[in-house]
C-alpha positions as CSV (number, residue, x, y, z in Angstrom):
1,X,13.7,19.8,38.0
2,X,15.6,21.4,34.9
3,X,13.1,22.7,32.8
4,X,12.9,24.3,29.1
5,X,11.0,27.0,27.4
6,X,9.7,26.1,23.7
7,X,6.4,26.8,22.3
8,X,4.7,23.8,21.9
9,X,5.8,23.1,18.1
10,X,9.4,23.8,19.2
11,X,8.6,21.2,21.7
12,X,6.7,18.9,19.3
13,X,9.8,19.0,17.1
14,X,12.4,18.6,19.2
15,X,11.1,16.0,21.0
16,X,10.3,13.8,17.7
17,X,14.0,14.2,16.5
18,X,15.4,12.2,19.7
19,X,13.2,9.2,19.0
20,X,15.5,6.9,17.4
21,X,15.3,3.4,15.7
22,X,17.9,0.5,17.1
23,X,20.4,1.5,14.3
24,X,20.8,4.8,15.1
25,X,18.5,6.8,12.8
26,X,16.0,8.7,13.4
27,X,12.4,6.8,13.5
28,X,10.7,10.0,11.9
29,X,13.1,10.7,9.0
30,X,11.6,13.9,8.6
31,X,8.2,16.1,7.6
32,X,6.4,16.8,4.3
33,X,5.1,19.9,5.0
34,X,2.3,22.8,3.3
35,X,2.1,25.6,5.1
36,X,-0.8,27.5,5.4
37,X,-3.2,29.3,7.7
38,X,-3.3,27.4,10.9
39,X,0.7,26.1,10.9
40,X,3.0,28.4,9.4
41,X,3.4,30.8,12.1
42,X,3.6,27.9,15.2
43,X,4.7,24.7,13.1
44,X,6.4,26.1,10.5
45,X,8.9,28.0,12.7
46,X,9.5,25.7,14.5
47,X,10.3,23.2,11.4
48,X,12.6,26.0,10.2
49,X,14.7,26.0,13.2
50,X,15.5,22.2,13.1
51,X,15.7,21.4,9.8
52,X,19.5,20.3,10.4
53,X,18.1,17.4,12.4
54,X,14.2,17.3,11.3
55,X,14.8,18.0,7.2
56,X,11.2,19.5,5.9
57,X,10.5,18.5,2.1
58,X,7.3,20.9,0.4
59,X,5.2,18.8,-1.6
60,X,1.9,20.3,-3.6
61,X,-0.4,18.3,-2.4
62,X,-1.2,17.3,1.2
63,X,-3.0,13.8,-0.1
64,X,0.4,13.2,-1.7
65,X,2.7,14.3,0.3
66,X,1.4,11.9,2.7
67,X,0.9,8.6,0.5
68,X,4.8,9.5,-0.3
69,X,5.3,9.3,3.4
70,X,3.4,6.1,3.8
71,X,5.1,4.1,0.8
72,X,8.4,5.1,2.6
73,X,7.1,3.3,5.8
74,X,6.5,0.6,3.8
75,X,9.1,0.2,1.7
76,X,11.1,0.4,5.1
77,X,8.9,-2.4,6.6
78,X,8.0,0.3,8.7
79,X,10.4,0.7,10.9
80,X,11.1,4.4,10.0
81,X,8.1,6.9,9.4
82,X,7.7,10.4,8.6
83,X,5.5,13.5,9.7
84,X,2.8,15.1,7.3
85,X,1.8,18.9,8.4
86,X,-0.6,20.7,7.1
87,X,-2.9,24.0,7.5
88,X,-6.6,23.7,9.0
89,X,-9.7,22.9,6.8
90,X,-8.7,22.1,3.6
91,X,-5.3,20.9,4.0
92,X,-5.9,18.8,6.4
93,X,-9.1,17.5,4.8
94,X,-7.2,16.5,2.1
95,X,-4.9,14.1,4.2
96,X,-8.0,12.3,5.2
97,X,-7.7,9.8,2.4
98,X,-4.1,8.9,3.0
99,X,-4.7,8.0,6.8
100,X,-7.4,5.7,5.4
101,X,-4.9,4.2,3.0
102,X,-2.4,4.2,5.9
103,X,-4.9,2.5,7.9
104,X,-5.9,0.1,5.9
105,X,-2.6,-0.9,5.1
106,X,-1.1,-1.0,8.4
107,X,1.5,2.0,7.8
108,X,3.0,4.3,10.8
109,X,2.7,7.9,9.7
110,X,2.5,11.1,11.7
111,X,-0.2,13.7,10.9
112,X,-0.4,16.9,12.4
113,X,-3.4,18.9,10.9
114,X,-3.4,22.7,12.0
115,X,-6.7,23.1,14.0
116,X,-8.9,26.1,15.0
117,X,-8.2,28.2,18.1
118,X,-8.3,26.1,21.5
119,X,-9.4,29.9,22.9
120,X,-12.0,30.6,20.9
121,X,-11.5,34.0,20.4
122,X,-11.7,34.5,16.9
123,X,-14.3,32.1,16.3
124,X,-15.1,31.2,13.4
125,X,-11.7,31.4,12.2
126,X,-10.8,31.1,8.4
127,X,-11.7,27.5,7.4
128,X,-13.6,26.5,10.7
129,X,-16.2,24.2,9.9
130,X,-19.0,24.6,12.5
131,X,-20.8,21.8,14.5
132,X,-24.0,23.6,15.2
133,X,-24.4,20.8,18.1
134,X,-21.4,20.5,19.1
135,X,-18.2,23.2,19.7
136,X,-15.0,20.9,20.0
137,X,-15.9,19.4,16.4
138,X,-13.6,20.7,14.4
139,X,-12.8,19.6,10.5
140,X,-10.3,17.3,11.8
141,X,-12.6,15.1,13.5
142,X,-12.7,13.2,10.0
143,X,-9.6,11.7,11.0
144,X,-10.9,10.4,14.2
145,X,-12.5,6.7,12.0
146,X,-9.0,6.7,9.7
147,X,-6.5,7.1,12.3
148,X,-4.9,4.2,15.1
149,X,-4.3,7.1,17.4
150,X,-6.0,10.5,17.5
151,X,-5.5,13.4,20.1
152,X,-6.4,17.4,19.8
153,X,-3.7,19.2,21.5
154,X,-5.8,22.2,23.2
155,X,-2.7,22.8,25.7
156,X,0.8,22.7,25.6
157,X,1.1,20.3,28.3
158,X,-1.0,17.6,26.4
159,X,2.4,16.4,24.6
160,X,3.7,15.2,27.5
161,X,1.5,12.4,27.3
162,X,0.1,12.7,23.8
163,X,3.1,12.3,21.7
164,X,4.7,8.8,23.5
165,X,1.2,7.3,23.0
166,X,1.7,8.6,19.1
167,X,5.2,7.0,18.6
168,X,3.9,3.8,20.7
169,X,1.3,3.3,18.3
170,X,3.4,3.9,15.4
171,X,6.5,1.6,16.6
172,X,4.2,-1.0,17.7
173,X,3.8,-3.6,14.9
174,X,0.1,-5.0,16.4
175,X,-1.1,-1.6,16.8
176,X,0.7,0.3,14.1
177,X,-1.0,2.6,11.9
178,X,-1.7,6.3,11.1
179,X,-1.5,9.0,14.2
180,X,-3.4,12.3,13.8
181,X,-2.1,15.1,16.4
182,X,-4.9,17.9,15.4
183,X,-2.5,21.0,16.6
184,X,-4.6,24.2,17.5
185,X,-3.1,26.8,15.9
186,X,-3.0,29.7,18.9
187,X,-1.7,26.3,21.0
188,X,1.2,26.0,18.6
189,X,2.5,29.0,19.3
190,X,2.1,29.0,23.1
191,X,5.0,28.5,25.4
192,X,5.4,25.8,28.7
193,X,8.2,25.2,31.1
194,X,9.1,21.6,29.9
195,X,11.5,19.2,31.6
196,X,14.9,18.8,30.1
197,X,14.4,14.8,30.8
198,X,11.2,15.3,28.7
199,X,13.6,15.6,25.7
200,X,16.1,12.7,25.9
201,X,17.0,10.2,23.9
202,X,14.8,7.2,23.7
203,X,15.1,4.1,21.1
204,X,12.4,1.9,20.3
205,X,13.3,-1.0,19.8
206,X,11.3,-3.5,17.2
207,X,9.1,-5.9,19.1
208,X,8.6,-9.7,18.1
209,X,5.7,-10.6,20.5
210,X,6.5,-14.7,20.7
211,X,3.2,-17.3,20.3
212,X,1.4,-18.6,23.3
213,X,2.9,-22.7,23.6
214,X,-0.3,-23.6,24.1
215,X,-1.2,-22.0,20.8
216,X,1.7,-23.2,18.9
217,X,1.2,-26.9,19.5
218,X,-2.4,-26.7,18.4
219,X,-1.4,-25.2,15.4
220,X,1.7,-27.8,14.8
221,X,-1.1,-30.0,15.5
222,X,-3.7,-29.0,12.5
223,X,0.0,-28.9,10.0
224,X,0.5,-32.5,11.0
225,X,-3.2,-33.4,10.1
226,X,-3.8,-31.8,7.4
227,X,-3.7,-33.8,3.7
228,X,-3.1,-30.7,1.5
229,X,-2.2,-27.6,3.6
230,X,-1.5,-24.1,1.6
231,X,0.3,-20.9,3.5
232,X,-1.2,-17.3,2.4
233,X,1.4,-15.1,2.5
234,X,0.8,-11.5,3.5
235,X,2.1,-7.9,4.4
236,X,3.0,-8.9,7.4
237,X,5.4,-11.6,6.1
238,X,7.5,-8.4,4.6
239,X,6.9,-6.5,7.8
240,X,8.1,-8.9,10.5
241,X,11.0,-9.6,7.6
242,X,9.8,-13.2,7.8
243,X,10.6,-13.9,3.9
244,X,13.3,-16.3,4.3
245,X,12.1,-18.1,7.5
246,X,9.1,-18.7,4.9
247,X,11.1,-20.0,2.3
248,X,13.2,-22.4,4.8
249,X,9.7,-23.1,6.7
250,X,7.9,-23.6,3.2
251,X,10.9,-26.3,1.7
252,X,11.6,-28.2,4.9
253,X,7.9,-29.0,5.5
254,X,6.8,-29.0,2.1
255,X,3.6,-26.7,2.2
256,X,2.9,-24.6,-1.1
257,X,2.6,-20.5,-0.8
258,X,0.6,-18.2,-2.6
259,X,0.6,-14.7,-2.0
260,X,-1.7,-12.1,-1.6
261,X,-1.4,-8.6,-3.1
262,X,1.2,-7.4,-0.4
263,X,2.1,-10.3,0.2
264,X,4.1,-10.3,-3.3
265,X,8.0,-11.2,-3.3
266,X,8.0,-12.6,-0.2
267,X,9.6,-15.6,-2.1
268,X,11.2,-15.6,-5.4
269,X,8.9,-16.2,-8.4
270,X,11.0,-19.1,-9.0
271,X,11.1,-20.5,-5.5
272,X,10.3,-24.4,-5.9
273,X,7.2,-23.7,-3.3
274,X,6.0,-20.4,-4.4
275,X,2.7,-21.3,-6.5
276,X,2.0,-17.6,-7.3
277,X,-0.4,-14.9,-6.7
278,X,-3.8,-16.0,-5.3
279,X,-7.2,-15.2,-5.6
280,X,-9.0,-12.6,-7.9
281,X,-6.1,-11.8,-9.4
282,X,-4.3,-14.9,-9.3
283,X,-2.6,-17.9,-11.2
284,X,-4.2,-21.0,-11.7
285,X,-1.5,-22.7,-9.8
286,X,-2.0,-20.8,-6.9
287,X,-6.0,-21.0,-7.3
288,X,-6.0,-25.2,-7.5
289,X,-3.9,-25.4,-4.7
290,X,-6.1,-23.0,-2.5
291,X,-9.6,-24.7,-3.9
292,X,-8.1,-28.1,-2.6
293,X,-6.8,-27.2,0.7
294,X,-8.1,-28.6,4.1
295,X,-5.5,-26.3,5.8
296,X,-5.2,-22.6,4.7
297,X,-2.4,-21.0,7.0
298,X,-2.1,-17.2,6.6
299,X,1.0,-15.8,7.4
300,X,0.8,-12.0,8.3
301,X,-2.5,-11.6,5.6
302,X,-6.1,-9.6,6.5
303,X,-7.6,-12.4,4.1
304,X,-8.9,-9.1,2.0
305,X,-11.5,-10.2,-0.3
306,X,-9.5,-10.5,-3.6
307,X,-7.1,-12.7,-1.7
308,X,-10.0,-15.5,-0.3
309,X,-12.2,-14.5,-3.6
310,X,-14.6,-13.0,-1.6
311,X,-14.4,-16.5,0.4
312,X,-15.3,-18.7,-2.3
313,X,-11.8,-20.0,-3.4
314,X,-11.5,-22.4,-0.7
315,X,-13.8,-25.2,-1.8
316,X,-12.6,-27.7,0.2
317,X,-15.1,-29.0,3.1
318,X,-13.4,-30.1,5.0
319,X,-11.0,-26.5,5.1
320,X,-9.7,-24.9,8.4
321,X,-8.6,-21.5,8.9
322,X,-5.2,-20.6,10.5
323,X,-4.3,-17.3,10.8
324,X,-1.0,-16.5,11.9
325,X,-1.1,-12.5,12.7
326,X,0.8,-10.2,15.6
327,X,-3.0,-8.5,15.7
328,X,-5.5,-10.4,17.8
329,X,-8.2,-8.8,15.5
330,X,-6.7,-10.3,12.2
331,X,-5.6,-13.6,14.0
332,X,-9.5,-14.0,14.8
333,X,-11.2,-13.5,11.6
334,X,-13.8,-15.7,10.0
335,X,-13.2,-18.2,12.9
336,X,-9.4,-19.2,12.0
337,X,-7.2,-20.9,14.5
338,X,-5.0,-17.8,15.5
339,X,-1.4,-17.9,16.3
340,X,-0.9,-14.3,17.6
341,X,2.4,-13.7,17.1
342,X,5.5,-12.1,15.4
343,X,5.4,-14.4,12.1
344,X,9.6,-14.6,12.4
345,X,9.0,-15.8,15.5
346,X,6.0,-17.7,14.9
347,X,7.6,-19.5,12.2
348,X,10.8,-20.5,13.7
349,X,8.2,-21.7,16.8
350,X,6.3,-23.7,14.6
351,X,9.4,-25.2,12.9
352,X,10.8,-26.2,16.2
353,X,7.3,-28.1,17.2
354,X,7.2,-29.7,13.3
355,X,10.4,-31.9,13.8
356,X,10.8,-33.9,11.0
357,X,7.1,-33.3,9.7
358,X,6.3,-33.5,5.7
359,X,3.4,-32.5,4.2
360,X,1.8,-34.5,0.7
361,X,3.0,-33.5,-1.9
362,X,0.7,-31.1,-4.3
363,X,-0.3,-32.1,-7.7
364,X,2.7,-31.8,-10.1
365,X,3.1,-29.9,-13.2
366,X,0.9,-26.5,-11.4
367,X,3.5,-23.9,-12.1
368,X,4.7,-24.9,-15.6
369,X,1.0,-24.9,-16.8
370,X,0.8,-21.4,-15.7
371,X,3.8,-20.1,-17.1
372,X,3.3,-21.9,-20.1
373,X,0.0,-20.2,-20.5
374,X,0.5,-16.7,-19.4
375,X,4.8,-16.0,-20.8
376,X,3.5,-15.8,-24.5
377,X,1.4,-12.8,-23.2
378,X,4.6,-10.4,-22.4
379,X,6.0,-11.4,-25.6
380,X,6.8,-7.9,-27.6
381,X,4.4,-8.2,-30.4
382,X,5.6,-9.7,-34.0
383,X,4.8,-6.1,-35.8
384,X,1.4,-4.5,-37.0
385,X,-0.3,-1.2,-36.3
386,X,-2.5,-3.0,-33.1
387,X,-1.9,-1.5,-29.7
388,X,0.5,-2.8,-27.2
389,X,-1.9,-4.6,-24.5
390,X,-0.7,-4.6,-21.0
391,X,0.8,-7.1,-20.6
392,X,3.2,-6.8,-23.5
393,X,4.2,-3.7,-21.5
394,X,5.1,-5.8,-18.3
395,X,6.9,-8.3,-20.5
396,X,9.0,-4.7,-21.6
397,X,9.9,-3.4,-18.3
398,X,10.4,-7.2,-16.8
399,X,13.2,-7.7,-19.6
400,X,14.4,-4.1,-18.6
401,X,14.3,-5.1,-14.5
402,X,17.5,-6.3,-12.7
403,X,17.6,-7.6,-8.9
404,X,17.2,-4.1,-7.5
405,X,14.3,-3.0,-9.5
406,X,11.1,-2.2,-7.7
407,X,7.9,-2.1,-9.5
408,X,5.2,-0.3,-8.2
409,X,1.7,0.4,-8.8
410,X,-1.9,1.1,-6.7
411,X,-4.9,1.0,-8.4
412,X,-6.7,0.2,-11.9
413,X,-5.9,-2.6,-14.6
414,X,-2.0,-2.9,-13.7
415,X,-2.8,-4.3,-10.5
416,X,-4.4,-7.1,-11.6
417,X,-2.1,-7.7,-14.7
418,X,1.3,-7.3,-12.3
419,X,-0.3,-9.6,-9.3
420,X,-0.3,-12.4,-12.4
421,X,2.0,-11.8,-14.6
422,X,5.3,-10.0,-12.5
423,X,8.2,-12.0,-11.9
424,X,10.0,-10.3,-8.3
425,X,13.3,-12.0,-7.8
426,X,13.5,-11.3,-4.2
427,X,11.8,-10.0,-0.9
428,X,10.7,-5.9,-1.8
429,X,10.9,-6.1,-5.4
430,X,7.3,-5.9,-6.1
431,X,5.3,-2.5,-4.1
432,X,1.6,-2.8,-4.6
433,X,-0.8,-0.2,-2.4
434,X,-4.2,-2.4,-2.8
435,X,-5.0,-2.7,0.8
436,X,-7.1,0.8,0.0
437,X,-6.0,0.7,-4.3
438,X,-6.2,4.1,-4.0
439,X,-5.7,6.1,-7.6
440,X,-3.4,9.1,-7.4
441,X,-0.7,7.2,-4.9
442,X,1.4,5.8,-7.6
443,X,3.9,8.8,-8.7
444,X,4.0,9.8,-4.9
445,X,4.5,6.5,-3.7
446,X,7.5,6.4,-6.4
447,X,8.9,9.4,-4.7
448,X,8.6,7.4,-1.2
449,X,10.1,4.5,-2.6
450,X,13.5,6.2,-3.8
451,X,13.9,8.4,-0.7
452,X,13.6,4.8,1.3
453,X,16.1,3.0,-0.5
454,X,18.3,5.8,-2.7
455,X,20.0,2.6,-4.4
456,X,16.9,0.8,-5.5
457,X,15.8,0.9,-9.7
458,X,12.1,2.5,-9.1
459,X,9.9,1.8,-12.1
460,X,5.9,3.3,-11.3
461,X,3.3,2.0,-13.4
462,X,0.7,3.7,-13.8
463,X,-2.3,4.8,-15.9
464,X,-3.5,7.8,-17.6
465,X,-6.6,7.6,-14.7
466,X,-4.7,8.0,-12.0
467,X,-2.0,10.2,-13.7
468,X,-4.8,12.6,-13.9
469,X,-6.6,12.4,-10.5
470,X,-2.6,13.2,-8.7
471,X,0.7,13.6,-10.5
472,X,1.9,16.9,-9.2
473,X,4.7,15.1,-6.8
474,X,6.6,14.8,-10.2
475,X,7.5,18.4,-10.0
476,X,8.5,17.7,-6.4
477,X,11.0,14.8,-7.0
478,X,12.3,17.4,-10.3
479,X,12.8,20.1,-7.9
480,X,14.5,17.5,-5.2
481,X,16.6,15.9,-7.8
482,X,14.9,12.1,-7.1
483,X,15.4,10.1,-9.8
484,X,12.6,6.8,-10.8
485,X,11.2,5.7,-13.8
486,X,7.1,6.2,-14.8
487,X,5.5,4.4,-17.2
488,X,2.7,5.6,-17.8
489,X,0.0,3.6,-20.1
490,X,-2.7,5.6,-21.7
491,X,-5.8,4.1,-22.6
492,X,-7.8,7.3,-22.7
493,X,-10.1,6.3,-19.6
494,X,-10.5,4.1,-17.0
495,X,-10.1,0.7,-18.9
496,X,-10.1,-1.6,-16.0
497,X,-13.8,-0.4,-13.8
498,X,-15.0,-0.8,-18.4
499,X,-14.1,-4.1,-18.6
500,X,-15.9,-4.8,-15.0
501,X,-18.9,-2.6,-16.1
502,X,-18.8,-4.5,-19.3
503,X,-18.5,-8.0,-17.1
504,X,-21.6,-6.9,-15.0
505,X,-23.6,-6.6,-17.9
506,X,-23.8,-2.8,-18.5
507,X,-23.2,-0.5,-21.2
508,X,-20.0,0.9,-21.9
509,X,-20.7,4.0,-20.2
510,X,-18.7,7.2,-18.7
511,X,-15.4,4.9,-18.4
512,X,-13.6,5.5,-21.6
513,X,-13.8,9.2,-22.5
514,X,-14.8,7.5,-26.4
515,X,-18.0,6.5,-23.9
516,X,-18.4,9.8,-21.9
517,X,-21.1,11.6,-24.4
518,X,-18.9,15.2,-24.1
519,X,-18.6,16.4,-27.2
520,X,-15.1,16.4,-27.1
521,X,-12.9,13.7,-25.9
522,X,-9.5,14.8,-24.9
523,X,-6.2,14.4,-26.4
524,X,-3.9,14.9,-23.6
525,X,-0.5,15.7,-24.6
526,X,1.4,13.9,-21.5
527,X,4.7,14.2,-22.3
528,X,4.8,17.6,-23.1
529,X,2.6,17.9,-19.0
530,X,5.4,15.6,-17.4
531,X,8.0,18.1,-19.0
532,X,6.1,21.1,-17.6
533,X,6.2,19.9,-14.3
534,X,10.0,19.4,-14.3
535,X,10.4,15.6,-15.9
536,X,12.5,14.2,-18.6
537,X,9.5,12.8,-20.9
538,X,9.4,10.7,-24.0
539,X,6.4,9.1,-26.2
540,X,6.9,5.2,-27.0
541,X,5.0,4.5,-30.3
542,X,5.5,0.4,-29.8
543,X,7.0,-2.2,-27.5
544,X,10.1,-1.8,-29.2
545,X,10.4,1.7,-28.6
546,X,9.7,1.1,-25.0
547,X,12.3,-0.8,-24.2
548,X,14.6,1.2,-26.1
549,X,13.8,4.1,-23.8
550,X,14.0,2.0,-20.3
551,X,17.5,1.0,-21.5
552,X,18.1,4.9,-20.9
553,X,16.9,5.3,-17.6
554,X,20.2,4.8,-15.4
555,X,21.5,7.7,-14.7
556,X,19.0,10.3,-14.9
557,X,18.8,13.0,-12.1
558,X,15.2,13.3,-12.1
559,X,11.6,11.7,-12.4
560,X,11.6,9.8,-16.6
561,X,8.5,9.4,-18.0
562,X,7.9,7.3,-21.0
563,X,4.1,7.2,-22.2
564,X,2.7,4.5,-24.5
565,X,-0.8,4.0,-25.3
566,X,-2.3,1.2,-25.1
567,X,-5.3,-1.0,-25.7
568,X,-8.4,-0.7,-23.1
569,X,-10.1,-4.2,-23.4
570,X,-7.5,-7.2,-23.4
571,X,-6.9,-8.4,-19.8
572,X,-4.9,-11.7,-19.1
573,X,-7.7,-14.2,-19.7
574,X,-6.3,-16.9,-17.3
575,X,-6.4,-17.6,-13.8
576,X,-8.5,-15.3,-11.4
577,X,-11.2,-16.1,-9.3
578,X,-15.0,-14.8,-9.2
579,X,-15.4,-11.6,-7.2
580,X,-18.1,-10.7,-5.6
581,X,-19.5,-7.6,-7.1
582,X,-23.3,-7.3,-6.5
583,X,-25.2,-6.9,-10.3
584,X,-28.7,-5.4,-10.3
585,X,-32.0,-7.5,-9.7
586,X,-34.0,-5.6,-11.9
587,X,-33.1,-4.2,-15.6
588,X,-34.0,-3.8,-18.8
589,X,-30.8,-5.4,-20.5
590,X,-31.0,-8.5,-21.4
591,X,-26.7,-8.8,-20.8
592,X,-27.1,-7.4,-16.9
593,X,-30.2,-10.6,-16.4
594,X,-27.9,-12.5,-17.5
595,X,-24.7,-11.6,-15.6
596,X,-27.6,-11.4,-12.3
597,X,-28.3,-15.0,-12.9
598,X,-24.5,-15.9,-13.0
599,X,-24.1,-13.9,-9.9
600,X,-26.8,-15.7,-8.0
601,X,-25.6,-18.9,-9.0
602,X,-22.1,-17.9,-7.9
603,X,-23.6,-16.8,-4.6
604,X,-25.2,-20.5,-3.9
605,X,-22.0,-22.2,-4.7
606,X,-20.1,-20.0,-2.0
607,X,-22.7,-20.8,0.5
């Protein structure tokens, strides 16, 4: 046997860069990388030597270097990944988050925390938490609950096994999800005799697990029955790049879609069967539809709780669940039907057992009413000194959008706001991270997004909450020259968890910084802080100003940022569904009995 020496980075390293995707490219299009204690001697080296074929990017933050790897992955429908390295303790306890988000979410991404010494010489080392029960606990075994795969490599050795089951998981779309390789750092650097074959070549190829027959006719079965069918469509519609086998599927059969969160752009806003977003955050077309269905057919959706309304949308009685999922454990939920399968290939299996099937046709008039209602809300305001509201700032950047724009946004009122009122003209348009709506992933997410698809208009939205909590990745796409577009609306505070702590009956309280009781609120300057960290930054005083500066942003050779405050309280009064948010039993406010009576009452109608 022809063998090789490499320390086991080397190893680690080179063996990743010959995994390749069907096309040709590389599956892990390369690492986001801190160094620190615990990976710069072993890791880092070994980095350094293949960076021709491996390319390392330095973020500042390991949380966000690794949410920008995961919004590549899903930009990419994740069929390319990339590698997040870190040091021990810290650094790698700050990745912890983004494998939860990955997780959640469904994302392939490569960790590899630095870990303490395998030997145990030097224990404790610099960073080591301690188990005072147990030795092999190390910091690291927080990933263990957040991660698809997880493996300590305590020899050299252990890769030969422990980094196929890492890309398995990763390239397998039931299974796929974050990996965490905790690296121990004197391992690292160690050395093995590894087989030359150990390093060749291998392509993964994209599997399409097909649908039991059995399975498929039972299903075709319920479509045939049902009176007023409605098809959720989820992530994994994007993933299993179903979109137009949805559209076809959804025309020829006549079924209405909604669509979840990530389910979003998997058809045209103005597709003659897309009824809109559903749910919490949803239209009122999409919302009637779904309340009157006797057959709700998920397509590639975890049926999250602002997608079913924490199961209370579907009023019908006589409802049935079918879940159409390559996971058996989302196939199975809350006692739907399950197709397991590839939806592609579920789809065109389902077609082929429909024949000339036609479902009834829904009530007319559904997606008119709601557009009627909800347009006049983006208008740009007539004049006046008020704030711009939300909305009016989604109107600007939709009139700014073209077919290649990509709006993206992860957590607080935008959400909500972009699930109702965005208009994505075709499959990818539209990047929401709400599986985990995790503040702080927006500006790295942008970054993500543009290194997936160089070509692609990337416009972030995001507020001045989560500009706060992480935005240093903008001087990381300033230093790499990535160009995308953030708007960033600043209503001094977290405006959206107000308006729900308002909703739930409590005081305004600790939200807004006008509600914090410091006695001095902050007047963050953040254009002159995005043009610190690198950005090209202006202030929009009004709608109109807005758009004026979105009409500048082809071109640039960097991050833009144009800030506009806005108003806190005005949300987009219709649609949505009830959530369920638990309100206290017991208070002394009058307004929180109140909004506890509504809640049980809520509660009985559900059950």
């Amino acid at each position: 046997m022809t063998t090789i020496r490499l320390t086991a980075a080397q190893a680690m390293v080179r063996w990743l860069s010959a995994q390749m995707t069907p096309s040709g490219e590389p599956f892990i299009a390369g690492c986001w990388a801190i160094f620190g204690h615990g990976n710069v001697a072993g890791l880092g080296e070994a980095l350094e030597g293949a960076r021709e074929v491996l390319p390392t990017h330095r973020g500042q933050n390991e949380q966000t270097m690794a949410h920008a790897a995961i919004a590549y992955a899903k930009q990419l429908r994740r069929r390319r990944a990339m590698m997040v390295a870190s040091s021990i303790g810290p650094g790698a306890t700050n990745m912890v988050t983004a494998a939860a988000l990955a997780h959640v979410n469904r994302l392939p991404v490569l960790l590899v925390p630095g870990d303490v010494f395998a030997g145990r010489g030097p224990d404790p080392v610099l960073q080591q938490i301690e188990d005072f029960a147990d030795g092999t606990v190390s910091a690291n075994d927080c990933f263990r609950p957040v991660s698809r795969y997880f493996d300590r490599i305590t020899r050299p050795e252990q890769l030969l096994t422990a980094l196929p089951r890492a890309m398995r998981t990763m390239a397998d779309p039931a299974d796929c999800g974050p990996v965490t390789l905790a690296f121990c750092q004197d391992v690292q650097a160690e050395s093995y005799d590894w087989p030359q074959s150990f390093f060749a070549e291998k392509v993964w190829p994209f599997r399409r697990p097909a649908p039991d027959p059995v399975e498929v006719e039972h299903i075709a079965g319920m479509i045939r029955a049902a009176k007023q069918p409605v098809i959720v469509a989820g992530g994994g519609v994007h993933y299993a790049e179903a979109a137009d086998a949805l559209a076809s599927f959804a025309a020829r059969f006549g079924i209405p879609v909604v669509e979840s969160q990530a389910g979003k752009s998997a058809l045209a806003w103005d597709h003659d069967w897309n009824y809109g977003p559903v749910g919490v955050t949803g239209a009122s077309s999409a919302n009637i539809v779904a309340a009157g269905a006797d057959l709700v057919i998920g397509v590639g959706t975890r049926f999250q709780d602002f997608t079913t309304g924490s199961w209370a949308l579907f009023k019908n009685p006589d409802r049935r669940l079918v879940s159409i999922n390559v996971a058996a454990y989302d196939a199975m939920k809350h006692g739907a039907e399950p197709l397991c399968a590839d939806a592609l290939t579920a789809l065109e299996h389902l077609t082929e057992a429909l024949g000339s099937h036609r479902a009834p046709a829904p009530e007319p008039g559904l997606k008119q009413a709601w557009f009627a209602a909800v347009d006049p809300l983006t208008d740009a305001p007539d004049g006046g000194n008020a704030l711009p509201t939300d909305q009016q700032v989604i109107g600007a950047v939709q009139r700014a959008s073209h077919a290649d724009t990509v709006v993206m946004c992860a957590a607080g009122t935008m959400p909500g706001e972009l699930h109702k009122l965005w208009k994505a003209p075709r499959p990818g348009a539209y990047h929401m991270e709400y599986g985990y709506s995790c503040m702080g992933y927006e500006i790295a997410g942008a970054l993500g997004i543009k290194l997936a698809e160089p070509d692609r208009d990337v416009v972030c939205m995001v507020g001045d909450g989560s500009y706060m909590m992480a935005n240093s990745e903008l001087a990381t796409a300033a230093m790499m020259g990535v160009p995308f577009t953030v708007v960033l609306t600043d209503n001094r505070g977290y405006g959206c968890i107000n308006r729900l702590q308002v909703a739930t009956g409590g005081a305004e309280f600790n939200n807004l910084y006008a509600h914090t009781g410091m006695p001095n609120a902050p007047a963050i300057d953040f254009v002159a802080h995005a043009r610190a960290l690198g950005a090209e930054a202006v202030k929009a005083a009004s709608i109109g100003e807005l758009e004026a500066a979105l009409a500048t942003r082809a071109g640039k050779t960097g991050p833009f940022v144009i800030v506009v405050d806005t108003d806190p309280y005005p949300s987009t009064p219709h649609g949505g569904h009830w959530w369920d948010v638990a309100v206290p039993q017991t208070s002394d406010r009058e307004e929180v009995r109140a909004a506890r009576k509504a809640y049980e009452d809520q509660l009985k109608e559900r059950s």
